[in-house]
Chimera marker file (.cmm) of the C-alpha trace (Angstrom):
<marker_set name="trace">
<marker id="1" x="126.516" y="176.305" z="65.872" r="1" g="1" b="0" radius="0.5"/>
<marker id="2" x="127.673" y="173.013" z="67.189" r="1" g="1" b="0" radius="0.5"/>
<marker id="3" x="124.749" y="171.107" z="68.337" r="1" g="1" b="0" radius="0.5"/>
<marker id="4" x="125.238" y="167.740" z="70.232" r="1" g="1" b="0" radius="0.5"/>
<marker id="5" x="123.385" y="164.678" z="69.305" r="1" g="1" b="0" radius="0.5"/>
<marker id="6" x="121.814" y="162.964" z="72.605" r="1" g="1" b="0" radius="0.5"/>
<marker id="7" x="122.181" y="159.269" z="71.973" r="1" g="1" b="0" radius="0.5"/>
<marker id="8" x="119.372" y="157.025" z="73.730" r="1" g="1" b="0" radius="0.5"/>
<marker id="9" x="120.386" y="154.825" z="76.600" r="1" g="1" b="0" radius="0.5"/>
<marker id="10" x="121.361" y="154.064" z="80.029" r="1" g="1" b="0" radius="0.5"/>
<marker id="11" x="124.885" y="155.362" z="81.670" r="1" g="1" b="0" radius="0.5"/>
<marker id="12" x="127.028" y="152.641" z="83.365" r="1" g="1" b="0" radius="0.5"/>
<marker id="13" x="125.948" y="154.193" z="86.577" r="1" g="1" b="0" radius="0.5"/>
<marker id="14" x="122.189" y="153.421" z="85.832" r="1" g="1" b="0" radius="0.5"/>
<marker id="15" x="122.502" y="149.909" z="85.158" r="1" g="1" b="0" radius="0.5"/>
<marker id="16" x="125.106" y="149.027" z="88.059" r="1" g="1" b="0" radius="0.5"/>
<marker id="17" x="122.355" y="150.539" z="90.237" r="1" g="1" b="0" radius="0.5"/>
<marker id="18" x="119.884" y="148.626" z="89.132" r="1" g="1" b="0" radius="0.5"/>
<marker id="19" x="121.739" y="145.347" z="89.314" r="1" g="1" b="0" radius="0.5"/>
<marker id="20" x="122.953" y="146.302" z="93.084" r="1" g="1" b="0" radius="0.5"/>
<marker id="21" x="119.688" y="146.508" z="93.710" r="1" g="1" b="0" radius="0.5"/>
<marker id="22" x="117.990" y="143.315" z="92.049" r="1" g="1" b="0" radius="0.5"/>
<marker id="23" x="120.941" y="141.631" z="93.911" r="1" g="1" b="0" radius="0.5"/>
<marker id="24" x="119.536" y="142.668" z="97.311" r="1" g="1" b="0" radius="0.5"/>
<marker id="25" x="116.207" y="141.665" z="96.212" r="1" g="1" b="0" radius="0.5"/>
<marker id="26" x="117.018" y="137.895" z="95.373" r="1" g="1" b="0" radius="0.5"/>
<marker id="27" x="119.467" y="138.129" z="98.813" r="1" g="1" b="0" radius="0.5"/>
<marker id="28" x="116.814" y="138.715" z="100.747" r="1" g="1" b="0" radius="0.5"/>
<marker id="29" x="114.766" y="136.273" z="99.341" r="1" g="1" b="0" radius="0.5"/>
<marker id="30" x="117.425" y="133.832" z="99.448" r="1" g="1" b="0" radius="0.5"/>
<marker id="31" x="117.813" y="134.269" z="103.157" r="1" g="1" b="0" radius="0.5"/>
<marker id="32" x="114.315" y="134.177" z="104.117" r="1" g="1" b="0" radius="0.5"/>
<marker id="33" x="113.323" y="131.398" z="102.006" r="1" g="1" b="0" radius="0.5"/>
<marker id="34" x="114.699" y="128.120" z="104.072" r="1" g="1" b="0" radius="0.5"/>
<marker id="35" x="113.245" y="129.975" z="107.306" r="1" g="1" b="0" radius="0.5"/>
<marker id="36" x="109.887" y="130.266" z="105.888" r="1" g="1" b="0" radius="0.5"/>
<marker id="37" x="109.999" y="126.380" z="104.119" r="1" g="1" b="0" radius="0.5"/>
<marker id="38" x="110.856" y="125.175" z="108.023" r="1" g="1" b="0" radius="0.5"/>
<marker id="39" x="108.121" y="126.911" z="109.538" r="1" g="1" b="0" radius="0.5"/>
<marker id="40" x="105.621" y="125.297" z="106.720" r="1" g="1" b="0" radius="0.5"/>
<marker id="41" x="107.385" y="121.729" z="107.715" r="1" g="1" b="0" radius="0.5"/>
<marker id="42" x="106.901" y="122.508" z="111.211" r="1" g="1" b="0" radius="0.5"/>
<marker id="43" x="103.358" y="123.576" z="110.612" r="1" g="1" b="0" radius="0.5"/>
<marker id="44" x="102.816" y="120.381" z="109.318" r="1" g="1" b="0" radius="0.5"/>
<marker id="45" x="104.112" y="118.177" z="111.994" r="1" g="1" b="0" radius="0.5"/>
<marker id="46" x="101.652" y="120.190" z="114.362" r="1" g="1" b="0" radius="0.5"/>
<marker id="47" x="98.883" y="119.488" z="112.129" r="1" g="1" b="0" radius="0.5"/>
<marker id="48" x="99.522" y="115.844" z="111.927" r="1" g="1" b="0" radius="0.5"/>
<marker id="49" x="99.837" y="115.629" z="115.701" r="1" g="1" b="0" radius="0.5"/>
<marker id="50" x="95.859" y="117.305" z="115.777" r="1" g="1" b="0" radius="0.5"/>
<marker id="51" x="95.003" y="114.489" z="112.988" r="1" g="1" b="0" radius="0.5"/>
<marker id="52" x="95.954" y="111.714" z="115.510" r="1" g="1" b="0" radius="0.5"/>
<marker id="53" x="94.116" y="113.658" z="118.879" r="1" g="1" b="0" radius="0.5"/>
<marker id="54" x="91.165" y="113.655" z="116.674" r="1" g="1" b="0" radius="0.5"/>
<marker id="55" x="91.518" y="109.725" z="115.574" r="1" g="1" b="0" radius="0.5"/>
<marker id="56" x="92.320" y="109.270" z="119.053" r="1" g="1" b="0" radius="0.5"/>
<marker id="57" x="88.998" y="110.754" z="120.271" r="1" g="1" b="0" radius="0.5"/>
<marker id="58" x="87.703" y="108.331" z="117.772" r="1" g="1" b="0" radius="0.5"/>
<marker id="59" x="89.295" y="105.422" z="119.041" r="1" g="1" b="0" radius="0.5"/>
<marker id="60" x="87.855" y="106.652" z="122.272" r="1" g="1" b="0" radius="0.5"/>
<marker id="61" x="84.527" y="106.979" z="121.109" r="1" g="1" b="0" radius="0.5"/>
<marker id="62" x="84.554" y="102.831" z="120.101" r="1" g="1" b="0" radius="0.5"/>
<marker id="63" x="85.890" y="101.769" z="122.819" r="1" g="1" b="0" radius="0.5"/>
<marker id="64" x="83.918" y="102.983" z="125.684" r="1" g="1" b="0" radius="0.5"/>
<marker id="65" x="85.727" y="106.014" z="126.643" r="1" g="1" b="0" radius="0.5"/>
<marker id="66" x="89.191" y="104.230" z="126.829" r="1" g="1" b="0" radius="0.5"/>
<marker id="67" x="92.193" y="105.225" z="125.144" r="1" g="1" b="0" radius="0.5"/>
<marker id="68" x="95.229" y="103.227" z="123.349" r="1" g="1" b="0" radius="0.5"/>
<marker id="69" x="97.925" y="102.402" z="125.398" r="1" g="1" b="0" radius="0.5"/>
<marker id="70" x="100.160" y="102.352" z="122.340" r="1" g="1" b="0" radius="0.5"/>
<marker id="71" x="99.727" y="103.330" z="119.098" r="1" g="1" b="0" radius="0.5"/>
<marker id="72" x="101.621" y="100.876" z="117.433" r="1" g="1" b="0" radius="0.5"/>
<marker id="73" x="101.425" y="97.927" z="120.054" r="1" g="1" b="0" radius="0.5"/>
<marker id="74" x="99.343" y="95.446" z="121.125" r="1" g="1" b="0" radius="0.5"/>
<marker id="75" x="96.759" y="94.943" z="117.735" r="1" g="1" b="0" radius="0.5"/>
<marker id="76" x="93.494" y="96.745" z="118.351" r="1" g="1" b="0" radius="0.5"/>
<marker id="77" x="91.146" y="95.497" z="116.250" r="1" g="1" b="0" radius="0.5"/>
<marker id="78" x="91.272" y="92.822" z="113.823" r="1" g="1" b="0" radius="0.5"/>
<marker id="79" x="95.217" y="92.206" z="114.645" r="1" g="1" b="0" radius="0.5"/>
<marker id="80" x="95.996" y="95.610" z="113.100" r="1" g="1" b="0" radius="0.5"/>
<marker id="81" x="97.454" y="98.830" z="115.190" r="1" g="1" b="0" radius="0.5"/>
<marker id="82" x="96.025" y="101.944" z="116.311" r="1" g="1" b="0" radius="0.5"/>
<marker id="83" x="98.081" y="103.044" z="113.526" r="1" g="1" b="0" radius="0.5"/>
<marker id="84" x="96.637" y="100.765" z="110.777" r="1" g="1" b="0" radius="0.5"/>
<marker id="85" x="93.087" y="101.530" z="111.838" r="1" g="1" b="0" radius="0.5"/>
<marker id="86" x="92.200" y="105.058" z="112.352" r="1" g="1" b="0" radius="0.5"/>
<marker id="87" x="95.169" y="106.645" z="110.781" r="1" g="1" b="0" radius="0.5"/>
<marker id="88" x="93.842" y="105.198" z="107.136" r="1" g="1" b="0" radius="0.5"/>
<marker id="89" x="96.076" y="102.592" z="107.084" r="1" g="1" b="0" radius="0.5"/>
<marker id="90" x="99.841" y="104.314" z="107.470" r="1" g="1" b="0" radius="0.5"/>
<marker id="91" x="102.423" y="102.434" z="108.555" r="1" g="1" b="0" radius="0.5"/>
<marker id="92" x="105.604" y="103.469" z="109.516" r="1" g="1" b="0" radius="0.5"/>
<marker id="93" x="107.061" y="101.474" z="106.291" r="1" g="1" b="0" radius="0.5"/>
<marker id="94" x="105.110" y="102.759" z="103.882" r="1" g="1" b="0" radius="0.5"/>
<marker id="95" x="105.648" y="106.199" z="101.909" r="1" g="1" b="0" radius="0.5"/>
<marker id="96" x="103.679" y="107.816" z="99.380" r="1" g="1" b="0" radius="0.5"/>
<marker id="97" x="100.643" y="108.488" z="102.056" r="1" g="1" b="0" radius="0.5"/>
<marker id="98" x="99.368" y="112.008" z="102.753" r="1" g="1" b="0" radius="0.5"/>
<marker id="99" x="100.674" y="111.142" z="106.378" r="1" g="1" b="0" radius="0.5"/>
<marker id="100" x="104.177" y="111.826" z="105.893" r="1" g="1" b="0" radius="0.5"/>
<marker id="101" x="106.929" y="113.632" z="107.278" r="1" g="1" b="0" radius="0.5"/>
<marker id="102" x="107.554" y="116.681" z="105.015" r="1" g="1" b="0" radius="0.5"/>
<marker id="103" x="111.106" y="116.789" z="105.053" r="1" g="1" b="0" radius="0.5"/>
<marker id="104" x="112.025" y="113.128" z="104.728" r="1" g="1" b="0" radius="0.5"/>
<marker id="105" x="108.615" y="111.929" z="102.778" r="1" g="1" b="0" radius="0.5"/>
<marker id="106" x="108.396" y="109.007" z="104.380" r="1" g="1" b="0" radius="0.5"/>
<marker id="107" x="105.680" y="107.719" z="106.623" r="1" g="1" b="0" radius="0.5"/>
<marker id="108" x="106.226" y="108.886" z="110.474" r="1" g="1" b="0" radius="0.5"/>
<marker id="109" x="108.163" y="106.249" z="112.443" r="1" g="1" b="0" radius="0.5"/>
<marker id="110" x="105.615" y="105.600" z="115.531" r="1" g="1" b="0" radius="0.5"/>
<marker id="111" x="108.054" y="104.879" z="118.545" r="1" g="1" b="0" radius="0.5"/>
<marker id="112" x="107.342" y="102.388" z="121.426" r="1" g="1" b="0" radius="0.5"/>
<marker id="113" x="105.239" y="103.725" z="124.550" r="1" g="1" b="0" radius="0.5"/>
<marker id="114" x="107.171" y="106.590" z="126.112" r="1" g="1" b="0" radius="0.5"/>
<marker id="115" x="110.017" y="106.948" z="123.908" r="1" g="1" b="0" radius="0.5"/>
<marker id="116" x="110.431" y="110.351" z="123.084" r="1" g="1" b="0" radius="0.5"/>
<marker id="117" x="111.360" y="111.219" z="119.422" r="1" g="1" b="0" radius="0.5"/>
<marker id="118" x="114.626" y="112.286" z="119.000" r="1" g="1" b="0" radius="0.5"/>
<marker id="119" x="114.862" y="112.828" z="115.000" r="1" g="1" b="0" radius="0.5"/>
<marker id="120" x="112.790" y="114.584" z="112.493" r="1" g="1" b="0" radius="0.5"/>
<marker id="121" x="109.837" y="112.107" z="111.444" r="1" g="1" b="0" radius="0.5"/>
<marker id="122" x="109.708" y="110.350" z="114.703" r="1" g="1" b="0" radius="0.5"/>
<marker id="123" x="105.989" y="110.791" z="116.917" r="1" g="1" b="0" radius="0.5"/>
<marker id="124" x="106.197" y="109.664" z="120.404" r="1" g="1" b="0" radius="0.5"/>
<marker id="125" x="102.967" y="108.542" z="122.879" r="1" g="1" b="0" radius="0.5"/>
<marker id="126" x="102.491" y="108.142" z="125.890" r="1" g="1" b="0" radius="0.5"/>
<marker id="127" x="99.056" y="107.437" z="128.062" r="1" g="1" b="0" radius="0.5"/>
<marker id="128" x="98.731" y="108.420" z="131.421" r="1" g="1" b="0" radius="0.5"/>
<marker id="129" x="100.631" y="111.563" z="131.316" r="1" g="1" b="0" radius="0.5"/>
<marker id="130" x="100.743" y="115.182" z="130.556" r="1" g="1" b="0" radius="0.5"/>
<marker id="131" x="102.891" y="117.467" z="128.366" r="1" g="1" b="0" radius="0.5"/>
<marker id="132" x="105.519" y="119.126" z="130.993" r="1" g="1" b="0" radius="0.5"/>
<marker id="133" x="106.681" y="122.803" z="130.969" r="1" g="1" b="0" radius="0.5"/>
<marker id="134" x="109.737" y="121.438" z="129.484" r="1" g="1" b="0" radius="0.5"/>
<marker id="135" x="107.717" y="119.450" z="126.571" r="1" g="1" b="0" radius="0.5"/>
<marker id="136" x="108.474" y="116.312" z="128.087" r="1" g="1" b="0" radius="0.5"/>
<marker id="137" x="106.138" y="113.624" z="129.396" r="1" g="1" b="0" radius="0.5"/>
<marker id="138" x="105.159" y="113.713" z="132.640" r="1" g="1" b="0" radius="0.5"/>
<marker id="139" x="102.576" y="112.892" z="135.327" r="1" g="1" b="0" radius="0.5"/>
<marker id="140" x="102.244" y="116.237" z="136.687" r="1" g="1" b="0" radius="0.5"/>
<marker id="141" x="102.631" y="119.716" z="135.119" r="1" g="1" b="0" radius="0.5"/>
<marker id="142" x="101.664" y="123.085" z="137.588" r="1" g="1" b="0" radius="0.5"/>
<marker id="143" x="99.719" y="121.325" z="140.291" r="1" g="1" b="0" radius="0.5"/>
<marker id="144" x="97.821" y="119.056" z="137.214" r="1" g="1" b="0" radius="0.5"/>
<marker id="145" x="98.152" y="115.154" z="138.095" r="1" g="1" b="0" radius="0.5"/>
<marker id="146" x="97.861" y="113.531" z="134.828" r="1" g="1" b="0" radius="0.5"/>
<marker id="147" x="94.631" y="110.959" z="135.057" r="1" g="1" b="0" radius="0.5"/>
<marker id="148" x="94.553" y="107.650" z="133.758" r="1" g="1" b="0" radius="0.5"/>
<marker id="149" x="92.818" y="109.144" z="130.166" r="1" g="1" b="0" radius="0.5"/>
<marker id="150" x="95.218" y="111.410" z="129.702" r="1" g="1" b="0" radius="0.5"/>
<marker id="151" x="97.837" y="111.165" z="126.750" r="1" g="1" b="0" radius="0.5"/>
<marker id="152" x="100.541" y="112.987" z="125.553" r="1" g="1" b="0" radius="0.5"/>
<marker id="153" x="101.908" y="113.210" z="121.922" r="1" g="1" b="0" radius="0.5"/>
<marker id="154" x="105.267" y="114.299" z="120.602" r="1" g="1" b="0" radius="0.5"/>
<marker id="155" x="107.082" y="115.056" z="117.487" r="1" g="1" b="0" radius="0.5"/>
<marker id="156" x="110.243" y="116.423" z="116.667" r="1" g="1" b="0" radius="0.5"/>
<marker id="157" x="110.388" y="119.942" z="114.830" r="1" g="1" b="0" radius="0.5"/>
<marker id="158" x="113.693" y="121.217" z="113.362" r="1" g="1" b="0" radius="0.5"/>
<marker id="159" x="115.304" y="123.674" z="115.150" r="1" g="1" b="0" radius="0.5"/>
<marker id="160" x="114.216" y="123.214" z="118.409" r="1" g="1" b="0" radius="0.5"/>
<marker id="161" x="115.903" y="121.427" z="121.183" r="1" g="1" b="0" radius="0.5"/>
<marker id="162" x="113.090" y="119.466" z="122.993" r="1" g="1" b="0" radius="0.5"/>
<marker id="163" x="110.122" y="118.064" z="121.244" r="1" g="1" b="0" radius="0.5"/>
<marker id="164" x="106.949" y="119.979" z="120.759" r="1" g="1" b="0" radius="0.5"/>
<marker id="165" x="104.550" y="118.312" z="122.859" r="1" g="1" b="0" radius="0.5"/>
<marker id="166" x="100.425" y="118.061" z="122.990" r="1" g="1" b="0" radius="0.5"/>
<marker id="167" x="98.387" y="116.604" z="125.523" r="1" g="1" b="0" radius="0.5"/>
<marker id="168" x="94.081" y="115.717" z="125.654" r="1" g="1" b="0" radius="0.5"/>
<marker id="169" x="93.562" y="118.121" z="129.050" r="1" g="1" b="0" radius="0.5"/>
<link id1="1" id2="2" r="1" g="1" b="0" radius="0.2"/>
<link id1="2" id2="3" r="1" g="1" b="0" radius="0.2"/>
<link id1="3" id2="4" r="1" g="1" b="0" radius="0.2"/>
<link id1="4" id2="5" r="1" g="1" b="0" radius="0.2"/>
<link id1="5" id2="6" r="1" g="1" b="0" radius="0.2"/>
<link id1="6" id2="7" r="1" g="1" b="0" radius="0.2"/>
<link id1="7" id2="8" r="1" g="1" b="0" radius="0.2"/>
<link id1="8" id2="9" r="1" g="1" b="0" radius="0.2"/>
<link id1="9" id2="10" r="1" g="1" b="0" radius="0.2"/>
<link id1="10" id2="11" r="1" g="1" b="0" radius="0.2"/>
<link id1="11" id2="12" r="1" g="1" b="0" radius="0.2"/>
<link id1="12" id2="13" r="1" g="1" b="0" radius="0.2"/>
<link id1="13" id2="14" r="1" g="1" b="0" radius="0.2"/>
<link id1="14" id2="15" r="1" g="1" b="0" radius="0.2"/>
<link id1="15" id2="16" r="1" g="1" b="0" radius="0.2"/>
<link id1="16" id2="17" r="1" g="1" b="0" radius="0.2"/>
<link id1="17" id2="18" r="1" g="1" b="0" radius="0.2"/>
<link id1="18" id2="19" r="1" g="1" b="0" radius="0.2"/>
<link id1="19" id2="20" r="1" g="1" b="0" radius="0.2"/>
<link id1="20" id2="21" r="1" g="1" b="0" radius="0.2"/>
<link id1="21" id2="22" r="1" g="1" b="0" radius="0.2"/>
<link id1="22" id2="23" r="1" g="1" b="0" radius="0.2"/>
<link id1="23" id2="24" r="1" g="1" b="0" radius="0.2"/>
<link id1="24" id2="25" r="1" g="1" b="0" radius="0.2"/>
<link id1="25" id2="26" r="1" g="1" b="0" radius="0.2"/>
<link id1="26" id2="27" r="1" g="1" b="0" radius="0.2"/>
<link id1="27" id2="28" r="1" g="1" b="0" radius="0.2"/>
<link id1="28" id2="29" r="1" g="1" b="0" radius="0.2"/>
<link id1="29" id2="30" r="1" g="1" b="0" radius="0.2"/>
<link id1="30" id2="31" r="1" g="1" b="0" radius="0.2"/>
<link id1="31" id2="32" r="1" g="1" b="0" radius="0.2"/>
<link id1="32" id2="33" r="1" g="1" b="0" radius="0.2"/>
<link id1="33" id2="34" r="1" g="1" b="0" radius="0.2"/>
<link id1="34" id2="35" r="1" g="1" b="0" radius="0.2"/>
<link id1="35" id2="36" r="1" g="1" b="0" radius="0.2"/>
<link id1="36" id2="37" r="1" g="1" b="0" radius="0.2"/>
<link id1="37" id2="38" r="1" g="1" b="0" radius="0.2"/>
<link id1="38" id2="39" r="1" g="1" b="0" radius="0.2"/>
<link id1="39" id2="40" r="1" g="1" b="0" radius="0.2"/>
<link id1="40" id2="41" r="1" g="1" b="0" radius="0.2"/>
<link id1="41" id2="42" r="1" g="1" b="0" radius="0.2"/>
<link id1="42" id2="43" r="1" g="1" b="0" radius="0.2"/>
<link id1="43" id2="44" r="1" g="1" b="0" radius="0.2"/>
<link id1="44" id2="45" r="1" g="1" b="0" radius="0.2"/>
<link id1="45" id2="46" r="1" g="1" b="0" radius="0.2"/>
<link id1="46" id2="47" r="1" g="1" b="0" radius="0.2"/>
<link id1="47" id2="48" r="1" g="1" b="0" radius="0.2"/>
<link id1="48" id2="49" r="1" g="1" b="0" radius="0.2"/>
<link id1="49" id2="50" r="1" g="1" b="0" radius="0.2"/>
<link id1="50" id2="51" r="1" g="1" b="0" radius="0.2"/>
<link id1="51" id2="52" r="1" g="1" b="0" radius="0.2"/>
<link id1="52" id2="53" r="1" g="1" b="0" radius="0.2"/>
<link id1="53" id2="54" r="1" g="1" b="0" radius="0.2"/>
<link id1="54" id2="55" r="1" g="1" b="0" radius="0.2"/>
<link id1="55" id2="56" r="1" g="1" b="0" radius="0.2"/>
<link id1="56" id2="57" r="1" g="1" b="0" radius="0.2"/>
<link id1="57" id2="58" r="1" g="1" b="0" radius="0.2"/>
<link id1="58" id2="59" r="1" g="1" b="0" radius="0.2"/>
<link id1="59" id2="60" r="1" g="1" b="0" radius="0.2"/>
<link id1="60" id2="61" r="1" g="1" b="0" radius="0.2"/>
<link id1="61" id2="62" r="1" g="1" b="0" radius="0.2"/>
<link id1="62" id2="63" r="1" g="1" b="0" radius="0.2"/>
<link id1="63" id2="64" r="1" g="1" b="0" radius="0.2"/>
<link id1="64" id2="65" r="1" g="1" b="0" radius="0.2"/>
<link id1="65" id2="66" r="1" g="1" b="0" radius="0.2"/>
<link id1="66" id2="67" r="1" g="1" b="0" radius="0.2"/>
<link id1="67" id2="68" r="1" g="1" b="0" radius="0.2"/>
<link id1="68" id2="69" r="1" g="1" b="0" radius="0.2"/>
<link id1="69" id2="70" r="1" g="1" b="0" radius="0.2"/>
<link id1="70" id2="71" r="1" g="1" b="0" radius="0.2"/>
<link id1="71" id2="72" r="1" g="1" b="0" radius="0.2"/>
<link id1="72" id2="73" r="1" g="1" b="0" radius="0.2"/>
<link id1="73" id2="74" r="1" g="1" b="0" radius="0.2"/>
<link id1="74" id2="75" r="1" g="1" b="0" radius="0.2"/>
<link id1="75" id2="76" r="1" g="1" b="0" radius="0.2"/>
<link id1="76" id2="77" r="1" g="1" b="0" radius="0.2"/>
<link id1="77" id2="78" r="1" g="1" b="0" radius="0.2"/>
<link id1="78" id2="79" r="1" g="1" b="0" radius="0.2"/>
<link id1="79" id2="80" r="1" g="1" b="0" radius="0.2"/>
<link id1="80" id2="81" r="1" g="1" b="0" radius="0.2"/>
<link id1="81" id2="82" r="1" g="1" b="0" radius="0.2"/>
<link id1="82" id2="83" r="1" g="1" b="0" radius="0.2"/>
<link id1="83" id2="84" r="1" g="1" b="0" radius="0.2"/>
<link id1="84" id2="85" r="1" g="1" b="0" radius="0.2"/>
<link id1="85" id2="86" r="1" g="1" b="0" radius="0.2"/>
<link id1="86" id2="87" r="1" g="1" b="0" radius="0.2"/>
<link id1="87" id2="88" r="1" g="1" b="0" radius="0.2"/>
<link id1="88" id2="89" r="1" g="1" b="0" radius="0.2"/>
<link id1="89" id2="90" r="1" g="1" b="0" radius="0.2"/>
<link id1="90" id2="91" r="1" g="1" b="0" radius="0.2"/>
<link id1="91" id2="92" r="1" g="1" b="0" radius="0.2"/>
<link id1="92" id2="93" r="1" g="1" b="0" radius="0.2"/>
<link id1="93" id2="94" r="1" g="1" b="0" radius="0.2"/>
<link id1="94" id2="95" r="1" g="1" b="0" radius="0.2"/>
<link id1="95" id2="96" r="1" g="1" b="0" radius="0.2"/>
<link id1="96" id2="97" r="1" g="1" b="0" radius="0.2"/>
<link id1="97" id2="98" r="1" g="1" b="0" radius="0.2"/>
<link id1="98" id2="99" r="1" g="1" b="0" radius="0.2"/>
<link id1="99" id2="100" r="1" g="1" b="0" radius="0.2"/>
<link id1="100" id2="101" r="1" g="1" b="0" radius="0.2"/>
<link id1="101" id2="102" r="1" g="1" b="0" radius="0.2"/>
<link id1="102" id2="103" r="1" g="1" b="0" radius="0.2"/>
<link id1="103" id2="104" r="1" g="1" b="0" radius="0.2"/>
<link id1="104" id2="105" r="1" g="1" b="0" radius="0.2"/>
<link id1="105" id2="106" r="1" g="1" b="0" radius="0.2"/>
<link id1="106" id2="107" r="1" g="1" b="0" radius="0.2"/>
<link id1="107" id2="108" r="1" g="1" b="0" radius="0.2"/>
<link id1="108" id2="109" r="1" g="1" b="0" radius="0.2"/>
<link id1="109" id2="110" r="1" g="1" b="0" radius="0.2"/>
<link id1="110" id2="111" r="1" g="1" b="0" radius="0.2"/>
<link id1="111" id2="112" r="1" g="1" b="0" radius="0.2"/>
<link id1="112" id2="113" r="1" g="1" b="0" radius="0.2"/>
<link id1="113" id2="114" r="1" g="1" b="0" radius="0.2"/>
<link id1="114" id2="115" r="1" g="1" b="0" radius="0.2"/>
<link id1="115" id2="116" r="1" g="1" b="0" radius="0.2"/>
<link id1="116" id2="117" r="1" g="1" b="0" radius="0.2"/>
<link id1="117" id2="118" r="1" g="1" b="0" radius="0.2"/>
<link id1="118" id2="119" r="1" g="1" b="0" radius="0.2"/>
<link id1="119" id2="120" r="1" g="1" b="0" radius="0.2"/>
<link id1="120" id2="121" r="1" g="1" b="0" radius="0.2"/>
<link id1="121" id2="122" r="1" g="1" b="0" radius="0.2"/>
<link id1="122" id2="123" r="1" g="1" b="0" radius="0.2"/>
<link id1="123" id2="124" r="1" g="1" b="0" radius="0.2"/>
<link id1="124" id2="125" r="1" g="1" b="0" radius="0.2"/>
<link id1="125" id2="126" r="1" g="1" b="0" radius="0.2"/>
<link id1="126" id2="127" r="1" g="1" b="0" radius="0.2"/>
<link id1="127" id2="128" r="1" g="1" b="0" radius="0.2"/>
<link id1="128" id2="129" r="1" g="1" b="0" radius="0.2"/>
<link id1="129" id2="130" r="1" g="1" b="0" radius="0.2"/>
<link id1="130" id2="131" r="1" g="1" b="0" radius="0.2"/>
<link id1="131" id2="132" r="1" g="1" b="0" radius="0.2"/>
<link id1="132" id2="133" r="1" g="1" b="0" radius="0.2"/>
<link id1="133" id2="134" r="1" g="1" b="0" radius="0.2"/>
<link id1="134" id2="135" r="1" g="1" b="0" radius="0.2"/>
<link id1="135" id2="136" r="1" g="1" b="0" radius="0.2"/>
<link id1="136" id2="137" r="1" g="1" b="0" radius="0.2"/>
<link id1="137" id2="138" r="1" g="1" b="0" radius="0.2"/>
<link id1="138" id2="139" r="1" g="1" b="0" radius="0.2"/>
<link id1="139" id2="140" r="1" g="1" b="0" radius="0.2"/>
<link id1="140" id2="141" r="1" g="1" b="0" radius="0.2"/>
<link id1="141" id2="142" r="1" g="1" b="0" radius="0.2"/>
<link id1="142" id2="143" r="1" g="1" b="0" radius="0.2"/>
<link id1="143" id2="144" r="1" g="1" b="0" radius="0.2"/>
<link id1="144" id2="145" r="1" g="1" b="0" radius="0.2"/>
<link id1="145" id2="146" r="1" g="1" b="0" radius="0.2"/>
<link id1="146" id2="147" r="1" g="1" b="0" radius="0.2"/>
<link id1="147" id2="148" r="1" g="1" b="0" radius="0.2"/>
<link id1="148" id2="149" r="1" g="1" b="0" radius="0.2"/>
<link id1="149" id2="150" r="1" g="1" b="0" radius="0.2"/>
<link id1="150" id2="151" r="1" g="1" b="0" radius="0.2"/>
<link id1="151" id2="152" r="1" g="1" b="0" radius="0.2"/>
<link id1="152" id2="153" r="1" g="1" b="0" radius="0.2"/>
<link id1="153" id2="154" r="1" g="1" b="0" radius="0.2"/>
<link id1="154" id2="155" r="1" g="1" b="0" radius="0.2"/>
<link id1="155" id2="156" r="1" g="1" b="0" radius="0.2"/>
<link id1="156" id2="157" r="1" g="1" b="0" radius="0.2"/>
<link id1="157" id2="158" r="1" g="1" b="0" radius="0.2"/>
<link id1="158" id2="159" r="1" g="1" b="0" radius="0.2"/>
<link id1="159" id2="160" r="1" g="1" b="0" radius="0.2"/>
<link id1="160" id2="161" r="1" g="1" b="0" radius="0.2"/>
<link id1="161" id2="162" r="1" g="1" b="0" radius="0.2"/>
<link id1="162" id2="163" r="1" g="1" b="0" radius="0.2"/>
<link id1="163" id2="164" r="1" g="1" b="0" radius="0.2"/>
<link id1="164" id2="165" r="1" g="1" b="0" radius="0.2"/>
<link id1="165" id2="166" r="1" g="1" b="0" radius="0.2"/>
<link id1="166" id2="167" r="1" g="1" b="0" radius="0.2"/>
<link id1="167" id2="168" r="1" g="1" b="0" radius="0.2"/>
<link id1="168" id2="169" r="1" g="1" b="0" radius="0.2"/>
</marker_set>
């Protein structure tokens, strides 16, 4: 009687499956992985935009109801910006902040009044206008006139073709 001696191990076949499908796995995750670390960075942006409405209602608050007509220009208080005063001190020059764009990791370059950003890490403001359906500024939006309080803010996200707007209405 010839009896056959079973040897322990895996067949070829076995362990080319099993790499074919580990190599899906990390494919998958290789693809979705820069989608999902944009929409965090996007996230972000749209967070700090809600940090400066609420340092803008602030500003409000202190200054009988008004609201800056810039946020970098003229000086506020004590010759020092919007920007240097209720957002703790960031300028656009300095880095290392917790008020940072999170793709470059610099500090947000505020533009001048009505300048709409055009680049990742640029915000843009604007008083006296409304977000329009197209995310620009604009002094009316579906039968809304924009009123003398009203403000818009606007940063650049990636991907997107016009900037993502937010207004105080």
């Amino acid at each position: 009687m010839n009896k056959q001696t079973k040897t322990k191990g895996f067949t070829i076949i076995e362990v080319v499956l099993v790499l074919a499908i580990a190599g899906l796995i990390f494919l998958m995750v290789f693809i979705a992985l820069p989608t999902a670390l944009k929409s965090q960075r996007d996230g972000q942006r749209k967070s700090d935009l809600s940090r400066i409405e609420t340092q803008i209602t602030a500003y409000s608050n202190s200054n009988r109801g008004a609201i800056p007509t810039s946020l970098i220009n003229p000086p506020v208080v004590g010759g020092k910006s919007f920007v240097q005063n209720y957002l703790q001190g960031v300028s656009p020059s300095q880095s290392g902040s917790d008020f940072q764009d999170p793709s470059t990791a610099q500090g947000y370059n505020f533009l001048a009044p009505g300048t709409q950003p055009s680049a990742i890490g640029q915000i843009g403001y604007q008083s006296g206008v409304v977000c329009g359906t197209d995310g620009a500024f604009a002094t009316t939006d579906n039968g809304y006139t924009a009123q003398p309080k009203n403000y818009a803010i606007e940063v650049y996200l990636e991907g997107q073709a016009v900037p993502y707007c937010v207004d105080n209405r």
